[in-house]
MARKERO-432600 format. One record per atom (N, C-alpha, C): residue number from 1; atom name; x negated, y, z. Coordinates in Angstrom, 2 decimals. Atoms other than C-alpha are relative to their C-alpha. Example, Ala and Ser with C-alpha at 12.3 -4.5 7.8 and 13.67 -1.06 7.14 Angstrom:
2
{1 "N" {-0.89 -1.19 0.00}}
{1 "CA" {-12.30 -4.50 7.80}}
{1 "C" {-0.90 1.20 0.00}}
{2 "N" {0.82 -1.19 -0.06}}
{2 "CA" {-13.67 -1.06 7.14}}
{2 "C" {0.77 1.09 0.73}}
% end
This chain:
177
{1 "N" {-0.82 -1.19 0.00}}
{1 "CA" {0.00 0.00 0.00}}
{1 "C" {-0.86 1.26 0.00}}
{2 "N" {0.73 -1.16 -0.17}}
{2 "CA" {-2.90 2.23 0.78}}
{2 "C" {-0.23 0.54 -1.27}}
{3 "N" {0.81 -0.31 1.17}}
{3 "CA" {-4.29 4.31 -2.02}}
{3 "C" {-1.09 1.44 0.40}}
{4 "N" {0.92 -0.97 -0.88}}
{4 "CA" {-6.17 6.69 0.06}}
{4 "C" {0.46 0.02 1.14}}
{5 "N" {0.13 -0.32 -1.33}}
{5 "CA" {-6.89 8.16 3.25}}
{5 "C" {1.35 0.19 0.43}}
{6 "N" {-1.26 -0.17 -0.37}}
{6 "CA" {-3.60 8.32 5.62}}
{6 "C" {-0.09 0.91 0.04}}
{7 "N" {-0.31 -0.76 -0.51}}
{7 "CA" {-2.14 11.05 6.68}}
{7 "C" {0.82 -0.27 1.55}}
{8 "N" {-0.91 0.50 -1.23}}
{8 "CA" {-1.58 10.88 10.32}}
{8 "C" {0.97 0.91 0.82}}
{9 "N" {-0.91 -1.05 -0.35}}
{9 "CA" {1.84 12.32 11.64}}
{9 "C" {0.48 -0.70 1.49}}
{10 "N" {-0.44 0.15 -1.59}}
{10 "CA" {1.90 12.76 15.62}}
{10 "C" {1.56 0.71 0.39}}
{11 "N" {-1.64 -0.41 0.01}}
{11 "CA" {5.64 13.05 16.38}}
{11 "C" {-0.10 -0.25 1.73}}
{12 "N" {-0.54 -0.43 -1.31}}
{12 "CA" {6.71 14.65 20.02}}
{12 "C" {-1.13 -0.92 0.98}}
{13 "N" {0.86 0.53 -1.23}}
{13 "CA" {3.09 13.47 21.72}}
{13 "C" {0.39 1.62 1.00}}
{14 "N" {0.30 -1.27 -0.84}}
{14 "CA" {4.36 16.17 24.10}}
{14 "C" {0.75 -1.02 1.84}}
{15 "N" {-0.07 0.20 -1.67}}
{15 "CA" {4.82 15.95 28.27}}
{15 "C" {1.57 -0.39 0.79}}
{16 "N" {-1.27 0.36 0.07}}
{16 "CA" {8.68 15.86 28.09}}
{16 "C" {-0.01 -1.17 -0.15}}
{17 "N" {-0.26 1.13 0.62}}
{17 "CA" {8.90 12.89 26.29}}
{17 "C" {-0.50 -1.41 0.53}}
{18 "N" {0.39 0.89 -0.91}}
{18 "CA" {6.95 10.66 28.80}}
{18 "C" {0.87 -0.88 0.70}}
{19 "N" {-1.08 0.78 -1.41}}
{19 "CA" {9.89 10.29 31.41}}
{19 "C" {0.62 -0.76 -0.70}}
{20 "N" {-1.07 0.68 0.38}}
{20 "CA" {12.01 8.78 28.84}}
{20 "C" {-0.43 -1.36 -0.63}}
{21 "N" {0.15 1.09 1.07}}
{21 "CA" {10.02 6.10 27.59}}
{21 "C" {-0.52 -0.99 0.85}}
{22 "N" {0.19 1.46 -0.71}}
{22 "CA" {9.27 2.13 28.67}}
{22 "C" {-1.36 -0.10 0.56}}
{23 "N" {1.37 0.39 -1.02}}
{23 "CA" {7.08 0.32 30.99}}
{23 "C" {-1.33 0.58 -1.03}}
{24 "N" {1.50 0.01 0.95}}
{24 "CA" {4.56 0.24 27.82}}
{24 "C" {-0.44 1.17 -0.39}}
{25 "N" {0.21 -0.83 0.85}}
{25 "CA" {4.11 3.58 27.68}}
{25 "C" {-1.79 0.55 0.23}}
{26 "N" {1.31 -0.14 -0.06}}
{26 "CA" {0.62 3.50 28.96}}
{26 "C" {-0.92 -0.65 -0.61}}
{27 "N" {0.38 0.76 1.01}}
{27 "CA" {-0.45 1.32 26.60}}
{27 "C" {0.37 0.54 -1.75}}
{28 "N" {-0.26 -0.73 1.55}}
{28 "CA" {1.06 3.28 23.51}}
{28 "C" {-0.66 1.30 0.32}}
{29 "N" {0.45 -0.88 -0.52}}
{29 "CA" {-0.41 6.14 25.28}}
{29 "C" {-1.87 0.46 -0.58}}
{30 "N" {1.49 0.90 0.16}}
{30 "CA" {-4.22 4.57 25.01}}
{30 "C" {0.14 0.03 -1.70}}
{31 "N" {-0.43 0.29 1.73}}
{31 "CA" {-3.00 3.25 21.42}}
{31 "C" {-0.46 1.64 -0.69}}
{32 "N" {0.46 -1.63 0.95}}
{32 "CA" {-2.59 6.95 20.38}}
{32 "C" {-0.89 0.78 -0.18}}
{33 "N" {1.34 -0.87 -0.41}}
{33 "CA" {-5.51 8.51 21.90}}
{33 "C" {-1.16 -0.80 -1.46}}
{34 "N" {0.61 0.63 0.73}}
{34 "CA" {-7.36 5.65 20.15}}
{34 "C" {0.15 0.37 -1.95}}
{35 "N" {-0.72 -0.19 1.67}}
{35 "CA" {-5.71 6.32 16.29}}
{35 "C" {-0.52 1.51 0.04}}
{36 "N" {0.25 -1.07 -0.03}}
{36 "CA" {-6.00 10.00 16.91}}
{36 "C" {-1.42 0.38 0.37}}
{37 "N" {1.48 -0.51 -0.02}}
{37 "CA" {-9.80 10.12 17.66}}
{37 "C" {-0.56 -0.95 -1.23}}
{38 "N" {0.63 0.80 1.09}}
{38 "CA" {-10.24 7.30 14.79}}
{38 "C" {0.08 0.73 -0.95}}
{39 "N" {-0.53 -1.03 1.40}}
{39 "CA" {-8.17 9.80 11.97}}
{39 "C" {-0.99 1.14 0.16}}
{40 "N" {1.30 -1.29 0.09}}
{40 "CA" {-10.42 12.87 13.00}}
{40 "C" {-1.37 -0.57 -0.34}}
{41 "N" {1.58 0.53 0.14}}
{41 "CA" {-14.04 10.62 13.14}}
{41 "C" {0.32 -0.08 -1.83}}
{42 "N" {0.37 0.85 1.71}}
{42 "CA" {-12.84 9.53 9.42}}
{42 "C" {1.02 1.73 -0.87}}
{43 "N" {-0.16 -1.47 0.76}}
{43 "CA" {-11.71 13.11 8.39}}
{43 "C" {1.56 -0.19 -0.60}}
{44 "N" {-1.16 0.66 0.82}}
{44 "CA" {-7.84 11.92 7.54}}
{44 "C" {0.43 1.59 0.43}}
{45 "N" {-1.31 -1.40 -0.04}}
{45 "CA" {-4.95 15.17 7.36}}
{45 "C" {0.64 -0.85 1.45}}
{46 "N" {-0.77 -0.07 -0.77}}
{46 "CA" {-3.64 15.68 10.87}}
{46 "C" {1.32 0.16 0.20}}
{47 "N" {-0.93 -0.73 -0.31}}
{47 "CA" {0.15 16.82 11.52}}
{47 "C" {0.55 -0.29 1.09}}
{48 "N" {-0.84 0.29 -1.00}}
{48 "CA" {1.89 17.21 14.46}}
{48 "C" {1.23 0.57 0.12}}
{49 "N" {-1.55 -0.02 -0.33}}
{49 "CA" {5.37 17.36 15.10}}
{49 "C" {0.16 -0.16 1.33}}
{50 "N" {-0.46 0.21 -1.06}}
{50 "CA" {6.76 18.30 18.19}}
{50 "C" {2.11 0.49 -0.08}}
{51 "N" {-1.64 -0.34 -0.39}}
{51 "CA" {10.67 18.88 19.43}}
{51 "C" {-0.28 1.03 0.49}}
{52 "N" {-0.10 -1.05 -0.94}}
{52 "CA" {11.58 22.00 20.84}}
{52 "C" {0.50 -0.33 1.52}}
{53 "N" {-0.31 0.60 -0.52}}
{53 "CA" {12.02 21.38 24.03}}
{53 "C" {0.39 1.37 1.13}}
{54 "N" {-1.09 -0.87 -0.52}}
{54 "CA" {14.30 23.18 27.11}}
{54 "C" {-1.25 0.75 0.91}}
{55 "N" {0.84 -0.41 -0.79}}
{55 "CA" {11.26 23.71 29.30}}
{55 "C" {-2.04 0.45 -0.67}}
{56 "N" {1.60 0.65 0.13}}
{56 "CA" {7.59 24.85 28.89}}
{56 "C" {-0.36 -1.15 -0.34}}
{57 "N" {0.58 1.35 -1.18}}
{57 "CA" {6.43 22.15 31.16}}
{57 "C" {0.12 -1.23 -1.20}}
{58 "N" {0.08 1.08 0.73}}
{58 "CA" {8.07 19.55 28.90}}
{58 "C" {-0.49 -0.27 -1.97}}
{59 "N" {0.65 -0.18 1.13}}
{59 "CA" {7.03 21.08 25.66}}
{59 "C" {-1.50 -0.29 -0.55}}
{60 "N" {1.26 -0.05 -0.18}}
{60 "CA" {3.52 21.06 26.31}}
{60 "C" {-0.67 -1.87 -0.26}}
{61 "N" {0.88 1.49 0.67}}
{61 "CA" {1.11 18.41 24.66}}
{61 "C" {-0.62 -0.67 1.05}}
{62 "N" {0.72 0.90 -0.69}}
{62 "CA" {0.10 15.50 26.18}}
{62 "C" {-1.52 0.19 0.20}}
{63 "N" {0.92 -0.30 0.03}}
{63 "CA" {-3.16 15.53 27.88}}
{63 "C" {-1.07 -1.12 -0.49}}
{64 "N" {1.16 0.62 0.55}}
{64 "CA" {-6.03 14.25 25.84}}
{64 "C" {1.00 -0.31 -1.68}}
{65 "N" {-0.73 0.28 1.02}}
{65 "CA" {-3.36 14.19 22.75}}
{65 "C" {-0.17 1.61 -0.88}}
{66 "N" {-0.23 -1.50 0.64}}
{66 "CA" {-3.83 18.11 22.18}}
{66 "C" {-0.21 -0.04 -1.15}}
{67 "N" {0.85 0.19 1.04}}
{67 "CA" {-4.12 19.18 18.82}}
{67 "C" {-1.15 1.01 0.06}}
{68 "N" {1.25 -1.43 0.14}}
{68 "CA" {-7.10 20.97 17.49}}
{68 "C" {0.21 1.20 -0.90}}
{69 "N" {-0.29 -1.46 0.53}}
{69 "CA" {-6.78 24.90 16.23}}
{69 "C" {0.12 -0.91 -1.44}}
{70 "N" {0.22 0.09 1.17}}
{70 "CA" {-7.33 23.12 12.63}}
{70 "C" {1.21 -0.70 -0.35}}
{71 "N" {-1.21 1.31 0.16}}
{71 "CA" {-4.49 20.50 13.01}}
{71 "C" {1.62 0.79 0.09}}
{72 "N" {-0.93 -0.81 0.38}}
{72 "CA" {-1.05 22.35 11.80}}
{72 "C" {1.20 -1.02 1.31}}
{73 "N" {-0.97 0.52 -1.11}}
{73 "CA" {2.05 22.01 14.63}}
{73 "C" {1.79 0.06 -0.82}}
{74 "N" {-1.21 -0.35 0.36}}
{74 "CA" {5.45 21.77 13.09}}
{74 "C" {1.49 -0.10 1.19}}
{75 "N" {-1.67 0.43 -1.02}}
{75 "CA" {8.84 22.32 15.75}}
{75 "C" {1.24 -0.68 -0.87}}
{76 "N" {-1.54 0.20 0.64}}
{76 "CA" {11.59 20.51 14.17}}
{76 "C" {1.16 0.22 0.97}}
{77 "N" {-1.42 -0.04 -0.87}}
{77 "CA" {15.31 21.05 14.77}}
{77 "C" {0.72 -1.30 -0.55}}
{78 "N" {-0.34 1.25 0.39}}
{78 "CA" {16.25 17.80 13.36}}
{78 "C" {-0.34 -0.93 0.76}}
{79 "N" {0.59 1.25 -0.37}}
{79 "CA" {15.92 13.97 14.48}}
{79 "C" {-1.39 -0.52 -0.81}}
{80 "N" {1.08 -0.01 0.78}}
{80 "CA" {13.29 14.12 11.66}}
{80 "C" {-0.93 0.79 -0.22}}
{81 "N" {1.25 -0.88 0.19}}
{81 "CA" {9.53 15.53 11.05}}
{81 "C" {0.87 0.75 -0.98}}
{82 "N" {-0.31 -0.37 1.17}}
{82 "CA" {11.10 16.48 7.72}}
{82 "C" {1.18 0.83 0.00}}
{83 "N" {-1.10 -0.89 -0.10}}
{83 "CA" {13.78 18.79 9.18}}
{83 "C" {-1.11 1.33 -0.14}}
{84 "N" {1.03 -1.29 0.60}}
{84 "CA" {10.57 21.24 8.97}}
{84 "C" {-0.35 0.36 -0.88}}
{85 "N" {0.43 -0.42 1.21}}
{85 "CA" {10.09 22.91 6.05}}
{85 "C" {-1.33 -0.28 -0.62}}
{86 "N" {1.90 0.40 0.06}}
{86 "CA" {6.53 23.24 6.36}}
{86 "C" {-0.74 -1.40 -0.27}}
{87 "N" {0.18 1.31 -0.12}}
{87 "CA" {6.26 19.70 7.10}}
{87 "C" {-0.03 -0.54 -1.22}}
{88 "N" {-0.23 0.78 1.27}}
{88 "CA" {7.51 18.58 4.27}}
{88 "C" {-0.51 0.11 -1.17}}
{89 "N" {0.79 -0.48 1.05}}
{89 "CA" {6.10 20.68 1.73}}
{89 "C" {-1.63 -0.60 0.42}}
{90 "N" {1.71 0.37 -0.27}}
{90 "CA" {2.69 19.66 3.68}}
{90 "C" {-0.23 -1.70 -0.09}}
{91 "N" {-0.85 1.54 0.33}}
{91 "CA" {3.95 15.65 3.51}}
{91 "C" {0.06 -0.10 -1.50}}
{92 "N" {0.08 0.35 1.76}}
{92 "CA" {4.45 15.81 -0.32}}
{92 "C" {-1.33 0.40 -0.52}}
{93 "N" {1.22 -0.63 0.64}}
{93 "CA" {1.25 17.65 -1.17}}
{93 "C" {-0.92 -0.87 0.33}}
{94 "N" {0.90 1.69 -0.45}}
{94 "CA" {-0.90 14.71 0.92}}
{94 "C" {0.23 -1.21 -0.96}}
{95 "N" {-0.32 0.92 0.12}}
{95 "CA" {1.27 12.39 -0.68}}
{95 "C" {0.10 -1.41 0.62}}
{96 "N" {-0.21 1.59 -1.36}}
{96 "CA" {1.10 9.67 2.14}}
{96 "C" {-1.38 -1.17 -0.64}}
{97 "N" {-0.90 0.34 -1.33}}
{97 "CA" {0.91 6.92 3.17}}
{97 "C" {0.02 0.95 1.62}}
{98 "N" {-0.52 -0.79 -1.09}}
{98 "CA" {2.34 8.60 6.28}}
{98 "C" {-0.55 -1.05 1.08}}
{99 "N" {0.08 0.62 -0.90}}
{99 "CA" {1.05 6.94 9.29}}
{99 "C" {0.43 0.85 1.09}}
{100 "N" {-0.92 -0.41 -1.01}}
{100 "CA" {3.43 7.58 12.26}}
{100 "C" {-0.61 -0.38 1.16}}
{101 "N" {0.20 0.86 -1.14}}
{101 "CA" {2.75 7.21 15.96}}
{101 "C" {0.44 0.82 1.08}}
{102 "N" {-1.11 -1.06 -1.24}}
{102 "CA" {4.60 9.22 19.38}}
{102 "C" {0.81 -0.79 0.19}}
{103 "N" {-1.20 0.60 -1.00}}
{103 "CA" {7.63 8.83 21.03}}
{103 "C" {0.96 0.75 -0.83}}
{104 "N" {-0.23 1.49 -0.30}}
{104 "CA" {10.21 7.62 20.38}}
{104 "C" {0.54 -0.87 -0.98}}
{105 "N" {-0.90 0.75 1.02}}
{105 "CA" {10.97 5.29 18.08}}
{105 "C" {1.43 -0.43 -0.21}}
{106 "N" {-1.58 -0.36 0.36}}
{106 "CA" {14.45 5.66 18.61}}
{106 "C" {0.30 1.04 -0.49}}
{107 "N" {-0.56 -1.10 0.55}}
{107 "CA" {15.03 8.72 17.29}}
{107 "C" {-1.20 0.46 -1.15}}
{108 "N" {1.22 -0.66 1.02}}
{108 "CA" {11.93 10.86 15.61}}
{108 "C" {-0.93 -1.10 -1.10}}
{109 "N" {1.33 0.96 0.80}}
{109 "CA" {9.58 7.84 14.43}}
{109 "C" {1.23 -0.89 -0.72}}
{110 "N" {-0.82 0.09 0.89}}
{110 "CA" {12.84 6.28 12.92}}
{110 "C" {0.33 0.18 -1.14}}
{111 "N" {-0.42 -1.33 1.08}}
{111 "CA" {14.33 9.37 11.14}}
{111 "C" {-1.28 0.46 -0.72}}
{112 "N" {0.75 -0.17 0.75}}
{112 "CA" {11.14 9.97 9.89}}
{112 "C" {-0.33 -0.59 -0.83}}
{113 "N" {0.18 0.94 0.87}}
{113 "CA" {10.42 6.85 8.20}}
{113 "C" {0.64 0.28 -1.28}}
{114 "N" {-0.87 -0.63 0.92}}
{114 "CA" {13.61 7.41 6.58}}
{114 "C" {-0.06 0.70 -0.88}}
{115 "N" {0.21 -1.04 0.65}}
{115 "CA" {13.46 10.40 5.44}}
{115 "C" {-1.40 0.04 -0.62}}
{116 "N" {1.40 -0.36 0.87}}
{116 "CA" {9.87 10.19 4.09}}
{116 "C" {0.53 -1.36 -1.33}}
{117 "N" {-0.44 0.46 1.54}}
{117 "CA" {11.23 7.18 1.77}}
{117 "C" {0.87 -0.20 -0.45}}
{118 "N" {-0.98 -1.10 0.71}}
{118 "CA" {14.04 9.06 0.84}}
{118 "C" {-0.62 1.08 -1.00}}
{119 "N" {0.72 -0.61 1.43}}
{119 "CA" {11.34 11.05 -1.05}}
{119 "C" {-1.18 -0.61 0.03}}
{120 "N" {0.63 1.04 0.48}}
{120 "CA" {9.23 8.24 -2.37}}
{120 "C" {-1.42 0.49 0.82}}
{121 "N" {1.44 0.00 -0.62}}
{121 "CA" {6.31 8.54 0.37}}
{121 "C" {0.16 -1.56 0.82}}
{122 "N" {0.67 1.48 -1.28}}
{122 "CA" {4.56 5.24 2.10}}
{122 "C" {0.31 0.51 1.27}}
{123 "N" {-0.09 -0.25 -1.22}}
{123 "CA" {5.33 4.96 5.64}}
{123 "C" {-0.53 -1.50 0.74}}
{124 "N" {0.95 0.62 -1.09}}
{124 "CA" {3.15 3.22 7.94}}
{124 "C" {0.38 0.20 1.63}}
{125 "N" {-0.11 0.07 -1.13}}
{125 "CA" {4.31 2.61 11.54}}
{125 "C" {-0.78 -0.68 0.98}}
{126 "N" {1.50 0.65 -0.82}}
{126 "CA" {1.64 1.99 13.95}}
{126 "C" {0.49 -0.51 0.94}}
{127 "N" {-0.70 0.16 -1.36}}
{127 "CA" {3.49 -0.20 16.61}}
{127 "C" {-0.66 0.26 0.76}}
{128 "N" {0.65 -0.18 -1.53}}
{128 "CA" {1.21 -0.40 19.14}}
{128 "C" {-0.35 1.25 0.70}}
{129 "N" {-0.16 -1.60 0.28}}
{129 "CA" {0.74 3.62 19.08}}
{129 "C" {1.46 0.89 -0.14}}
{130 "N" {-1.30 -0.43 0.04}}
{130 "CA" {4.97 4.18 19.29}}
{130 "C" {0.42 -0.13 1.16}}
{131 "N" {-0.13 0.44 -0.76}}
{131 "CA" {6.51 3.99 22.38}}
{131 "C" {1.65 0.39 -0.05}}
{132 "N" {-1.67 0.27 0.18}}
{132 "CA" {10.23 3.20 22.41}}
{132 "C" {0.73 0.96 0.75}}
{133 "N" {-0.61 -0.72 -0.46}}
{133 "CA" {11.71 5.49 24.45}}
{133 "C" {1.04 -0.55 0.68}}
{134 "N" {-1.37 0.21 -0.50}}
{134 "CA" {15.11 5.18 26.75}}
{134 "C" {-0.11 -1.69 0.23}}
{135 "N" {-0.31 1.25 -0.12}}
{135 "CA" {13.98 1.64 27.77}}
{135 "C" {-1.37 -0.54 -0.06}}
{136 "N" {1.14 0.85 0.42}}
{136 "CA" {11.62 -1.42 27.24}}
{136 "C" {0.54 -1.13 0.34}}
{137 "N" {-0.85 1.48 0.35}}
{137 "CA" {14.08 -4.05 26.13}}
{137 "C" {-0.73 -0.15 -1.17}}
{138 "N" {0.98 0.94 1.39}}
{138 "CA" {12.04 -6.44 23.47}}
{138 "C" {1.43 0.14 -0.77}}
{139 "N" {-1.45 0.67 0.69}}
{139 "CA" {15.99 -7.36 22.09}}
{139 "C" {0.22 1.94 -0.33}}
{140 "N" {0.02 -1.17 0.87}}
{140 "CA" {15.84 -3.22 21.47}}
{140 "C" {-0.58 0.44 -0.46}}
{141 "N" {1.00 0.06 0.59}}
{141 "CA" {12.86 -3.06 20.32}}
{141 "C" {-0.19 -0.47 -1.61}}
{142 "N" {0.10 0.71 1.38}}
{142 "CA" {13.43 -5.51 17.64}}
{142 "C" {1.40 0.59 -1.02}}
{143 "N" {-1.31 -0.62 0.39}}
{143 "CA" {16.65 -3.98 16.89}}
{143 "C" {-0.03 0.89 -1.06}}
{144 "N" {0.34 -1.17 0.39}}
{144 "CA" {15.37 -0.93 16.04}}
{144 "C" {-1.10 -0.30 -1.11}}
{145 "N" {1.29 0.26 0.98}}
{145 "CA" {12.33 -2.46 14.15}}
{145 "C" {0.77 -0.15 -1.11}}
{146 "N" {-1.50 0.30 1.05}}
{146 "CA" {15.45 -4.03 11.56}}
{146 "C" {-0.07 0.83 -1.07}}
{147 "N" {-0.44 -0.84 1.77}}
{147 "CA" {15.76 -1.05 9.37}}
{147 "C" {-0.75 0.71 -0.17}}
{148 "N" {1.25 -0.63 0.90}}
{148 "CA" {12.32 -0.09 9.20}}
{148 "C" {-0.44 -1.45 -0.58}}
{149 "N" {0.50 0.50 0.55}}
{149 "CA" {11.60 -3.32 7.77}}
{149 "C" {0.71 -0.20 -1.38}}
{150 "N" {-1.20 -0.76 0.73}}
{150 "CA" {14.66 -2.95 5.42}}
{150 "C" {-0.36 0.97 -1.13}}
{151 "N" {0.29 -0.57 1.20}}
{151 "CA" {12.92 -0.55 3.68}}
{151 "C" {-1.45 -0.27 -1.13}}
{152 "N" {1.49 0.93 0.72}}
{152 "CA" {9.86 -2.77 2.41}}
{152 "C" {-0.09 0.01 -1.19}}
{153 "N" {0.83 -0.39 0.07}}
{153 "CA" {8.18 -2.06 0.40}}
{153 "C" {-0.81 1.28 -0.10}}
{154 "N" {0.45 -1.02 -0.45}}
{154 "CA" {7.66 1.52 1.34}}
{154 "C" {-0.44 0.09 1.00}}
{155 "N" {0.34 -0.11 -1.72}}
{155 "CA" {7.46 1.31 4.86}}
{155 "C" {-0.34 -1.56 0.23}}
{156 "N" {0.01 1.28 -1.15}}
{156 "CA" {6.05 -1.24 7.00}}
{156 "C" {-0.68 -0.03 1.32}}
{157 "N" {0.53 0.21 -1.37}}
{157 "CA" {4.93 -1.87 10.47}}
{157 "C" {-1.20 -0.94 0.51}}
{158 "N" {1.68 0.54 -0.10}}
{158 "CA" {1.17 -2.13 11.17}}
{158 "C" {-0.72 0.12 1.39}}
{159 "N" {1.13 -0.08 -1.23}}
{159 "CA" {-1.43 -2.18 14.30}}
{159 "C" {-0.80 1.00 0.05}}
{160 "N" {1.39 -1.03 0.14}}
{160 "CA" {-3.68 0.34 14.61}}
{160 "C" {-1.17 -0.72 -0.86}}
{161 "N" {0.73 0.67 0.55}}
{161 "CA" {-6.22 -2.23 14.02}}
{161 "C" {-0.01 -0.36 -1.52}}
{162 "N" {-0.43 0.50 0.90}}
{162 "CA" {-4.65 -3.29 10.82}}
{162 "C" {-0.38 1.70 -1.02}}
{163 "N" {0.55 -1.07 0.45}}
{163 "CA" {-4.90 0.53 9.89}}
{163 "C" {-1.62 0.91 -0.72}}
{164 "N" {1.80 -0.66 0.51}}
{164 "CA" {-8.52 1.64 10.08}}
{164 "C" {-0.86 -1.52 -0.75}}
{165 "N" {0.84 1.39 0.75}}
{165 "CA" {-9.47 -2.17 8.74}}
{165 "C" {0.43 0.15 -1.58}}
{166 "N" {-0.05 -0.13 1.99}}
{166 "CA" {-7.78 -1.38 5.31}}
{166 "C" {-0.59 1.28 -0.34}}
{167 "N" {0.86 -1.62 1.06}}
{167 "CA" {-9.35 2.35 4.77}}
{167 "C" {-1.52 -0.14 0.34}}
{168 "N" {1.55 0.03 0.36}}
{168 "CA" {-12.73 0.59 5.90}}
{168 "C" {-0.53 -0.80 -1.24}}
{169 "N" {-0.31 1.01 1.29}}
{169 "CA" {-11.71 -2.36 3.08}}
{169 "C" {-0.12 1.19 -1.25}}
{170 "N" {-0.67 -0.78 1.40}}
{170 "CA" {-10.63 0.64 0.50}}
{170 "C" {-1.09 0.81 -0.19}}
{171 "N" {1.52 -0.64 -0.02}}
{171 "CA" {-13.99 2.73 1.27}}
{171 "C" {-1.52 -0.90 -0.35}}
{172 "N" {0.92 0.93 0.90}}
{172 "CA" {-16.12 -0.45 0.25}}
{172 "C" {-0.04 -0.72 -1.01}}
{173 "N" {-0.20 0.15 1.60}}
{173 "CA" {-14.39 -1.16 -2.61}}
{173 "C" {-0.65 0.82 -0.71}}
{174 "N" {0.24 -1.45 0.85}}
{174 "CA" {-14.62 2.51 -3.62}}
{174 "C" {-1.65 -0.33 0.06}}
{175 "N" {1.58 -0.42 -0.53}}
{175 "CA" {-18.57 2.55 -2.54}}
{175 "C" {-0.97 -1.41 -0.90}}
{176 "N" {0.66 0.70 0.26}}
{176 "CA" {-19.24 -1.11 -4.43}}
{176 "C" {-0.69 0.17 -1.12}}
{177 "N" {1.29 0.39 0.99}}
{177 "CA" {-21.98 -1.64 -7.18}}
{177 "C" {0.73 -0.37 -1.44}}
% end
């Protein structure tokens, strides 16, 4: 699916969005930190997406998730990255694949999928880097997984690991003799 470098789109890593999400969220937590210092070492397009949110306090980026001055912030008012203008115009011009990862895959990391192949972009969902939100039922978990697999062969649901192992695969193709 790859055909270049991802584009990695951080959806609502913000301080709000913590309380609402499952046991695993310290482990998708880790996950993200991990993806998000791998995409900068390998020079990939940042975006972040956050929610507007009712408070400061809960607006405010996760710590060790911040972005950097260079890395563009989009607020959506939608369930989707792609309710941002900006976003989107900055999403088509990359051309994807889109690699997704935040909270919560009930709502934002969803609607985004969606909506990105609704206009013919790759979507890449990094499970282990998502953290479900409103729970940490496996039986909703998988539920929810359902109609991102549904849209195959645009979207599919990958590992982190699985991630940086195909753009080190696609960089020694490119680089062979």
């Amino acid at each position: 699916m790859r055909s270049g470098p991802s584009v990695l789109v951080c959806l609502d890593l913000q301080r709000g969005r913590l309380s609402g999400v499952s046991d695993g969220a310290d482990r998708s937590l880790e996950a993200c930190r991990r993806v998000l210092e791998q995409a900068r070492r390998r020079r990939w397009p940042i975006l972040h997406v956050h929610r507007r949110e009712a408070t400061l306090e809960d607006g405010r980026p996760i710590v060790g998730l911040e972005p950097l001055p260079s890395e563009p912030i989009y607020l959506r008012s939608g369930p989707s990255a792609f309710s941002h203008r900006g976003f989107c115009q900055a999403a088509r011009a990359y051309g994807g694949p889109l690699a997704l990862i935040g909270f919560s895959l009930c709502d934002s990391v969803l609607a985004t999928a969606f909506a990105a192949v609704d206009r013919d972009l790759t979507v890449e969902v990094v499970r282990d880097a998502v953290a479900l939100g409103g729970g940490g039922d496996l039986a909703l978990r998988q539920a929810l997984a359902a109609p991102l697999v549904s849209l195959s062969p645009m979207a599919r649901i990958i590992d982190s690991q699985e991630l940086f192992i195909e753009d080190a695969g696609a960089l020694a193709a490119a680089n062979a003799p």
